[in-house]
C-alpha positions, 0 to 999 in steps of 0.5 A: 008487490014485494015478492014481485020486486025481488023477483025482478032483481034476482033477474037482473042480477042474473043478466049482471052476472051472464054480461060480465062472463060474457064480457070477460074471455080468458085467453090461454098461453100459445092460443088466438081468439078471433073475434068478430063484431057484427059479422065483421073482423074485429081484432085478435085476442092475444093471451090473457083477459080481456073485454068484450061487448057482449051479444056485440063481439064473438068468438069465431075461430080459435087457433093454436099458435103451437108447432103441429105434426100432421100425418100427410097421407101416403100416396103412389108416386110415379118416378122419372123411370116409371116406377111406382114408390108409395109415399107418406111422410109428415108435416110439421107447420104452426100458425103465424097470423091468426087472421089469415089462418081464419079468413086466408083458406076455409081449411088450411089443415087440408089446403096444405096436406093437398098441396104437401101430396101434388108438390111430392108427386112433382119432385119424385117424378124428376128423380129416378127410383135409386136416387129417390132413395138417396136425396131423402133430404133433396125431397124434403126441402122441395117440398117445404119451400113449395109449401111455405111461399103457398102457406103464407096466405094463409097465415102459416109458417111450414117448417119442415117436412119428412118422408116416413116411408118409401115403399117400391112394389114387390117386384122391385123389392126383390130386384133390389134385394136380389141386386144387394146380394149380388153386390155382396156377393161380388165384394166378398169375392173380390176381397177374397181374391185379393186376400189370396192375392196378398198371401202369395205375394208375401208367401213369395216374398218371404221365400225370396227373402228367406232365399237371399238370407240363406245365401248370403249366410252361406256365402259369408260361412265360405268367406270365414272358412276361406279365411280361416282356412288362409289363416291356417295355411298361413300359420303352418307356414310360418311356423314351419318357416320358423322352425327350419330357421331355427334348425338351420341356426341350431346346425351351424353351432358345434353339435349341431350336425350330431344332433341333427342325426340323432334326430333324424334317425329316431324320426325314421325308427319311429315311422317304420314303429308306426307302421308296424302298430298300423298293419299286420305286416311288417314292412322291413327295407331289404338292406338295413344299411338304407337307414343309415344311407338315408340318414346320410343323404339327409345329413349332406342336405344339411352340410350343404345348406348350411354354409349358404345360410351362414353366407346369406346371414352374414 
């Protein structure tokens, strides 16, 4: 009997311990436990410990309330143009209401990427290929605010959606390639017929620049040698003016006259010198008394401009 009454306590020490593990669930942090008692919704665990009745309460869906990517298989889209693009992209959702999540769908996981494949094909086919290219951002905010107002039953918050990969066909490939090329080309013509463009006109303008500048300087450089060539003209003159004046003053003072014909007859020796220094023949005037004729003439020249410029003196 004895061996028999400690057989039973181990036993009932051994239930013991199973209730209480059983009665105690440990709920790890961002996890929800959904629990059920008797086959029916009971409550959801948050966080933490709690207590359960056991062989009563169960555990029936544990759910993560983490943010989840999900790979959303890719898909062959028809475009508005009749184009086929394949298509995937990512789904990035998180579980809001556990209960919902549990009970709203039999799979949300799978009710959402379904709805995430149809929703896409819908948008595509109102767009043209170019512009599916263009509105990635157009594409996915559609399909997030599809998603989200569906997701709601189902107890999840659809956060964002993103396109991985548009992949046109071959074909349109190398159409788009070849296009690219071709606008690349076409630019670089255009840049490079407006390039020559602009260097003739500067190469013009410069010419026409360097044009004005050397007229204008030549046209100042015969201004200053005019007027210098004035200035000149103008100084001999007055300097000659200046020295008949005074010659014809030195004249009316006595010795003047004498001179005078001194002067003017060293002045006429002097030139027929000259001439013999210059060339090899001599020119001789056939009378020499037309020297002292000629001092004479010039003498009465004097005599008889003399007295008119005292008289206008006075």
């Amino acid at each position: 009997m004895p061996s028999g009454g400690l057989t039973v306590s181990l036993i009932v020490l051994v239930l013991a311990i199973v209730f209480v593990m059983q009665a105690m669930k440990v709920v790890p942090q961002q996890t929800a436990l959904v629990i059920e008692r008797l086959g029916k919704y009971h409550r959801t665990l948050s966080p933490g410990l709690s207590l359960l009745i056991p062989f009563v309460d169960r555990v029936a869906y544990r759910h993560s309330l983490k943010e989840i990517p999900w790979d959303v298989p890719s898909q062959v889209c028809i475009t508005r143009d009749n184009t086929q693009l394949t298509v995937d992209g990512v789904l990035y959702f998180q579980v809001t209401d556990p209960s919902l999540a549990s009970y709203g769908s039999s799979n949300y996981v799978v009710a959402i990427t379904q709805l995430a494949q149809t929703t896409l094909r819908s948008v595509i086919g109102k767009l043209e290929l170019d512009r599916t290219f263009e509105e990635r951002d157009v594409i996915n905010s559609s399909v997030v605010d599809v998603l989200d107002e569906a997701a709601l039953t189902w107890g999840v918050k659809v956060l964002r959606y993103e396109i991985k990969d548009l992949t046109p066909p071959n074909e349109i490939l190398r159409s788009m390639q070849a296009q690219i090329t071709a606008e690349r080309e076409k630019r670089a013509r255009i840049a490079e017929s407006e390039g020559r463009k602009q260097e003739q006109i500067n190469l013009a303008t410069g010419d026409r620049e360097a044009f004005i500048a050397r007229s204008e300087g030549e046209r100042q450089a015969e201004v200053n040698r005019a007027m210098g060539e004035a200035t000149a003209i103008q100084a001999v003159a007055d300097a000659t003016a200046r020295a008949i004046e005074r010659i014809g003053t030195a004249v009316q003072h006595p010795g003047g006259i004498e001179a005078l014909n001194l002067k003017v007859a060293e002045k006429y020796i002097t030139a027929f010198g000259n001439m013999a220094k210059e060339n090899n023949t001599m020119i001789v005037p056939a009378n020499l008394a037309d020297a002292a004729s000629l001092v004479a003439t010039a003498m009465s020249v004097v005599r008889a401009a003399g007295p008119q410029s005292g008289s206008k003196a006075g």
